[in-house]
Structures are given as C-alpha cells and as structure tokens.
VOPADREN-803691 format. One record per residue: x, y, z of N, C-alpha, C in turn; residue in one letter; residue number from 1. Coordinates in Angstrom, 3 decimals, always signed. Example, Ala and Ser with C-alpha at 12.3 -4.5 7.8 and 13.67 -1.06 7.14 Angstrom:
% residues 2
atom n_X:+13.190 | n_Y:-5.690 | n_Z:+7.800 | ca_X:+12.300 | ca_Y:-4.500 | ca_Z:+7.800 | c_X:+13.200 | c_Y:-3.300 | c_Z:+7.800 | rest:A | nr:1
atom n_X:+12.850 | n_Y:-2.250 | n_Z:+7.080 | ca_X:+13.670 | ca_Y:-1.060 | ca_Z:+7.140 | c_X:+12.900 | c_Y:+0.030 | c_Z:+7.870 | rest:S | nr:2
This chain:
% residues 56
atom n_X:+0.841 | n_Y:-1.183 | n_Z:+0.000 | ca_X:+0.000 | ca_Y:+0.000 | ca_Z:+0.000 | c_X:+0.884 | c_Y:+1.243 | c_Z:+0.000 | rest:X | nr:1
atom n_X:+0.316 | n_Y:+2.433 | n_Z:-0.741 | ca_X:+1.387 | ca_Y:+3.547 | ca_Z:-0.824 | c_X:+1.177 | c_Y:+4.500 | c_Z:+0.221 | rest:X | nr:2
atom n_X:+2.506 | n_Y:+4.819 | n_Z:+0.511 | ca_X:+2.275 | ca_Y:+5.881 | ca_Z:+2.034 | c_X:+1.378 | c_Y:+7.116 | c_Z:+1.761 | rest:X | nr:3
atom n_X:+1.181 | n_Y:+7.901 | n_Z:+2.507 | ca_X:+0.794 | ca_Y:+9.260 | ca_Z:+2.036 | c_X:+1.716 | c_Y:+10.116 | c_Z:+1.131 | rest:X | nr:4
atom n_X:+3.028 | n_Y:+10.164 | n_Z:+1.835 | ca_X:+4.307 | ca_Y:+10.717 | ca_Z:+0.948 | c_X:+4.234 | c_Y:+10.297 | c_Z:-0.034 | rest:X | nr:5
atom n_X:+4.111 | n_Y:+8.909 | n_Z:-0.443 | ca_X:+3.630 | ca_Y:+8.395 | ca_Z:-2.012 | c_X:+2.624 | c_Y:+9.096 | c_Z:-2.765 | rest:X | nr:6
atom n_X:+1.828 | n_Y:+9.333 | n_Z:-2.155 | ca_X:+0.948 | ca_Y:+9.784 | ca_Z:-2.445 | c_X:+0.763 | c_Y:+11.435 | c_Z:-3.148 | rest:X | nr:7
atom n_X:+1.608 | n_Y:+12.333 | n_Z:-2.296 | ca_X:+1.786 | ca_Y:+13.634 | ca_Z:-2.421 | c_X:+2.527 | c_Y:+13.728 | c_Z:-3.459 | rest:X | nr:8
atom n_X:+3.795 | n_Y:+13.123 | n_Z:-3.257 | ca_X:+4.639 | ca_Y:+13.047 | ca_Z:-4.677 | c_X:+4.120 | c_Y:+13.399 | c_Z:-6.286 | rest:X | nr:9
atom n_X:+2.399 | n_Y:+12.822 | n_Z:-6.313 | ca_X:+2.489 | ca_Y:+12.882 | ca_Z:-7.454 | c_X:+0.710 | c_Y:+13.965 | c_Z:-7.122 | rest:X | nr:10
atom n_X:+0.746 | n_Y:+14.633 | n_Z:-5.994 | ca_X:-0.337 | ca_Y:+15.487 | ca_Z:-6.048 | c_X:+0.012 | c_Y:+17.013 | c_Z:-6.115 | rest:X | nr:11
atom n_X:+1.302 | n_Y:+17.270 | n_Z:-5.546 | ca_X:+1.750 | ca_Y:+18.351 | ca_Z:-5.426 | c_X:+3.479 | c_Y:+18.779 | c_Z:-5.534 | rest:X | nr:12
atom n_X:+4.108 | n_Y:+19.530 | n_Z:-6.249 | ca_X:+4.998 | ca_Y:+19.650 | ca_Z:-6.857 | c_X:+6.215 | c_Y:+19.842 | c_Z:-5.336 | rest:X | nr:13
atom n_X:+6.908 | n_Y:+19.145 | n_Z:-5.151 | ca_X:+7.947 | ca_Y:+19.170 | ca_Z:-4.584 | c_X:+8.634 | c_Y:+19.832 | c_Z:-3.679 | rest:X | nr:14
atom n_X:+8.769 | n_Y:+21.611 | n_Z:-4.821 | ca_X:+9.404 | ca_Y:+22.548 | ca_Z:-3.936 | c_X:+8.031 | c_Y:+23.272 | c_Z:-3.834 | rest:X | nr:15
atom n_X:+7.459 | n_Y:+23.771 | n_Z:-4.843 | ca_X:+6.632 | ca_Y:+25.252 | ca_Z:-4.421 | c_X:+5.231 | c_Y:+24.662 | c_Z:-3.657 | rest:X | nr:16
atom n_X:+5.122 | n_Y:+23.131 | n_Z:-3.938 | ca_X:+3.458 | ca_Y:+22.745 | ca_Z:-3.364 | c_X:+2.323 | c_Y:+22.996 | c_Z:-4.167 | rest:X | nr:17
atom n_X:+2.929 | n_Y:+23.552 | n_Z:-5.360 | ca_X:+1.584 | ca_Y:+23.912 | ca_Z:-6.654 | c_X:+0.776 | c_Y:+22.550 | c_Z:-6.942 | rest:X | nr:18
atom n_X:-0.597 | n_Y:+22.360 | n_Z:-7.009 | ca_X:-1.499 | ca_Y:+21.237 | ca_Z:-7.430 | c_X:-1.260 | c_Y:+20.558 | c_Z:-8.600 | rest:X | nr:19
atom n_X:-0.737 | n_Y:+19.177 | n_Z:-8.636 | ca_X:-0.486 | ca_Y:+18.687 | ca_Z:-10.257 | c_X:-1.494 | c_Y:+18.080 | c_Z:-10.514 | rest:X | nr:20
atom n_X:-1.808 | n_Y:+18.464 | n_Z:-11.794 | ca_X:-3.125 | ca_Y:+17.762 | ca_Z:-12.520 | c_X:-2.965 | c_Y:+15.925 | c_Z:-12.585 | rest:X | nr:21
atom n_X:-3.587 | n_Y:+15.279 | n_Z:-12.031 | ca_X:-3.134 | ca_Y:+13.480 | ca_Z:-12.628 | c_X:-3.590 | c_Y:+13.226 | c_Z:-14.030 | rest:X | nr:22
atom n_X:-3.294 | n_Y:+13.827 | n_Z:-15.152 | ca_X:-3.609 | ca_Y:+13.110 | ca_Z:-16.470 | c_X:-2.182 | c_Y:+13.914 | c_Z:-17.189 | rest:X | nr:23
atom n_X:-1.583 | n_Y:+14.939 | n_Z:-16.404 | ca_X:-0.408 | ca_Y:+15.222 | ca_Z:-17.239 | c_X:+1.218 | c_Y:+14.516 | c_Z:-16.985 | rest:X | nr:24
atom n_X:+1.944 | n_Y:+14.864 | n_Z:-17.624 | ca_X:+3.302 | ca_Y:+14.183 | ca_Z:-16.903 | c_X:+4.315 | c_Y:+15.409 | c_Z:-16.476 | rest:X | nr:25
atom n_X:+5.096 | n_Y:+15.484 | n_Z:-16.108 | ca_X:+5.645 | ca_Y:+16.506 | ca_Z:-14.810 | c_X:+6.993 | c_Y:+15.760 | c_Z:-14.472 | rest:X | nr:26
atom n_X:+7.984 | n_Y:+16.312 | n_Z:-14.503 | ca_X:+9.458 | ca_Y:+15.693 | ca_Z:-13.716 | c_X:+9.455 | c_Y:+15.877 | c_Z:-12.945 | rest:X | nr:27
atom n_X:+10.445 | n_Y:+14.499 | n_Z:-12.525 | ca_X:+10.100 | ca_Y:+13.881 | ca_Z:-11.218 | c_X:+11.751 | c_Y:+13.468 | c_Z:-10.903 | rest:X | nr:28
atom n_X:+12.232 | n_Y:+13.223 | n_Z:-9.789 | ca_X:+13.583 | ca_Y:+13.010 | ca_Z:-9.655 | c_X:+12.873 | c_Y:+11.306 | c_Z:-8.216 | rest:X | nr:29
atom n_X:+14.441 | n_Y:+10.981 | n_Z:-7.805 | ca_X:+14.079 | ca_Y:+9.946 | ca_Z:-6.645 | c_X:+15.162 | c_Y:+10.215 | c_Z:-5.871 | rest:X | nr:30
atom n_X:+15.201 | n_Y:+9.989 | n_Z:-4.538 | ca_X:+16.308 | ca_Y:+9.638 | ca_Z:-3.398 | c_X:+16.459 | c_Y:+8.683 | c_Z:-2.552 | rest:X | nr:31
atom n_X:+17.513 | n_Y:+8.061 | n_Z:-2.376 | ca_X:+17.396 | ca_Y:+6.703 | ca_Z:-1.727 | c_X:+18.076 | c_Y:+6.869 | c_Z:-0.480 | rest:X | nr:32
atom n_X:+16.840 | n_Y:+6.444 | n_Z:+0.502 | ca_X:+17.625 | ca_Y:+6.355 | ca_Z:+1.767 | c_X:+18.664 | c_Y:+5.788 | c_Z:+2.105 | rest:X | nr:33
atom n_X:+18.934 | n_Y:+5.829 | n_Z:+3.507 | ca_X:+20.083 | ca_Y:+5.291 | ca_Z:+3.982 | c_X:+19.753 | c_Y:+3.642 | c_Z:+3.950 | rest:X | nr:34
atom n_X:+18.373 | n_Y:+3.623 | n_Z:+4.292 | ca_X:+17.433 | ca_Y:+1.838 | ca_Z:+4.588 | c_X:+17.081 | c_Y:+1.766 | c_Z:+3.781 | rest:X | nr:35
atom n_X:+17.452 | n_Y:+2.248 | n_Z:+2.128 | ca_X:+16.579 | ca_Y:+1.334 | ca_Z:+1.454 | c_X:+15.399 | c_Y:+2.008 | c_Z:+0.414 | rest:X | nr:36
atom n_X:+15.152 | n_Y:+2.879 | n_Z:+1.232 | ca_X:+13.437 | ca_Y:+3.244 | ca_Z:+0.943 | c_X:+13.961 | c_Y:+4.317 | c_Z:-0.320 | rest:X | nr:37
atom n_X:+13.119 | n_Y:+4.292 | n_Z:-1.034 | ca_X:+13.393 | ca_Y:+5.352 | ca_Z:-2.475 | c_X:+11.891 | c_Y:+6.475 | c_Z:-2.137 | rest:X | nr:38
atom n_X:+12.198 | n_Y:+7.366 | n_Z:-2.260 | ca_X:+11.869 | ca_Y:+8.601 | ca_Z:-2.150 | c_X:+10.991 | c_Y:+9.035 | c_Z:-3.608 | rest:X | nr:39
atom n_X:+10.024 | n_Y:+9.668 | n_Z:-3.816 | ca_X:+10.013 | ca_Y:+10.070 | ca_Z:-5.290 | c_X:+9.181 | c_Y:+11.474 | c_Z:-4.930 | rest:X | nr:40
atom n_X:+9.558 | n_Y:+12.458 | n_Z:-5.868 | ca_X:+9.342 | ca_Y:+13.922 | ca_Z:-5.948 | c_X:+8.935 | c_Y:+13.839 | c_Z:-7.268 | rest:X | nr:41
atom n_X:+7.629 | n_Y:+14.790 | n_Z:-7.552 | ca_X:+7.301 | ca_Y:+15.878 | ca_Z:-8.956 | c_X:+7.238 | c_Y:+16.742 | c_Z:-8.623 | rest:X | nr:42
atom n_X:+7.685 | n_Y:+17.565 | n_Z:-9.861 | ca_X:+7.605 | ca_Y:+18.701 | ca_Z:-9.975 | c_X:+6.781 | c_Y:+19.646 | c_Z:-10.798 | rest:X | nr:43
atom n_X:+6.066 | n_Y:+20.505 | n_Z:-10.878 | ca_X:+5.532 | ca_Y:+21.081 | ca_Z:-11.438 | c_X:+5.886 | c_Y:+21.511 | c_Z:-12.799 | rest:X | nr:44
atom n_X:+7.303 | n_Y:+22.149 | n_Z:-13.083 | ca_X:+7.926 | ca_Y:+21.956 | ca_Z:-13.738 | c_X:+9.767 | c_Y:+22.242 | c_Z:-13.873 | rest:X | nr:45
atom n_X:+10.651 | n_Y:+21.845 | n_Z:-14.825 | ca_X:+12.232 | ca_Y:+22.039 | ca_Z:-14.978 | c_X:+12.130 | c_Y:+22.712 | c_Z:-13.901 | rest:X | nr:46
atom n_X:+11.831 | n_Y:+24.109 | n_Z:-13.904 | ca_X:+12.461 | ca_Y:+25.227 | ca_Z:-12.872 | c_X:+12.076 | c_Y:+25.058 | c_Z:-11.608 | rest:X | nr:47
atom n_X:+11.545 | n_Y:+24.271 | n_Z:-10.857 | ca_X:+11.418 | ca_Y:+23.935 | ca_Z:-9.564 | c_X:+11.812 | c_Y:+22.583 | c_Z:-9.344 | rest:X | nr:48
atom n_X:+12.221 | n_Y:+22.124 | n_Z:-9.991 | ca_X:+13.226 | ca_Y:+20.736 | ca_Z:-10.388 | c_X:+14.163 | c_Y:+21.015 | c_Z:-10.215 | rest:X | nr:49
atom n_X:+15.057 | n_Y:+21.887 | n_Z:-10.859 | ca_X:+16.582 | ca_Y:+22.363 | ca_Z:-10.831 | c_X:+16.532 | c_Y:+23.534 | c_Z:-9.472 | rest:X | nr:50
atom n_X:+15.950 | n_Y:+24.193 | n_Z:-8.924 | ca_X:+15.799 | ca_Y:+24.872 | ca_Z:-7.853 | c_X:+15.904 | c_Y:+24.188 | c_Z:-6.822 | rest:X | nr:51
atom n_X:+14.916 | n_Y:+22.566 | n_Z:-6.756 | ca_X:+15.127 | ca_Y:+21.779 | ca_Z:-5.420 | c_X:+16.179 | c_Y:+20.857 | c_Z:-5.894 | rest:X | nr:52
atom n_X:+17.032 | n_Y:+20.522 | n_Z:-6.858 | ca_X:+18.028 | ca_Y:+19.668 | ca_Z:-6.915 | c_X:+19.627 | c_Y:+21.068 | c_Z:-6.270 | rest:X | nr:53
atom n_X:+19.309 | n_Y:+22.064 | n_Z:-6.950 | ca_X:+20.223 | ca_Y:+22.931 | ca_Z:-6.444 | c_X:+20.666 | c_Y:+22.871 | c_Z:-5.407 | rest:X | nr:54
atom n_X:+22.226 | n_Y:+22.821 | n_Z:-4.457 | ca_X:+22.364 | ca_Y:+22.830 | ca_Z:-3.364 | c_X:+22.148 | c_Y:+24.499 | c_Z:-2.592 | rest:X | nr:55
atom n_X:+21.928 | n_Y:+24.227 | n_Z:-1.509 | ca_X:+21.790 | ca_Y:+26.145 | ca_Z:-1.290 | c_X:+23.323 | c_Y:+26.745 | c_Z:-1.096 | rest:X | nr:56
C-alpha cells in the first residue's frame, strides 16, 4: 500500500506545493535512503526541479 508521501509526490509539486493535474506528466527526480526506501518527488515543472536539486 502507498504511504501518504507516495501519495503527495504525485499530487503536489515538490518545492513550491503547486497542485499537479493526474492526467499530465511533470518531472520527477528519486532519493534513496540510507534503509533502502526510495523517495520520489514531482515537480511542477524544470524550474522547480533544478531549484530543489540545487544545493543552497
């Protein structure tokens, strides 16, 4: 069963929290924990993609 975080991943964009439509497609990156667990992020679009991959 998918967590909630699963869940958000593909409801709301990553960095800014903007609403993603579910019938479009949107980049998405992943991170893998230390245990294992893979992480997955969308993004609304490139520029809040490369903004949250950016280090500060």
């Amino acid at each position: 069963m998918a967590s909630s975080a699963d869940r958000d991943a593909f409801e709301v964009c990553g960095r800014c929290g903007e609403p993603l439509a579910g019938t479009d497609w949107y980049p998405a990156t992943t991170r893998l924990r230390a245990d294992g667990t893979r992480l997955v992020f969308s993004f609304c679009d490139r520029h809040c993609l490369a903004a949250w991959d950016r280090p500060d």
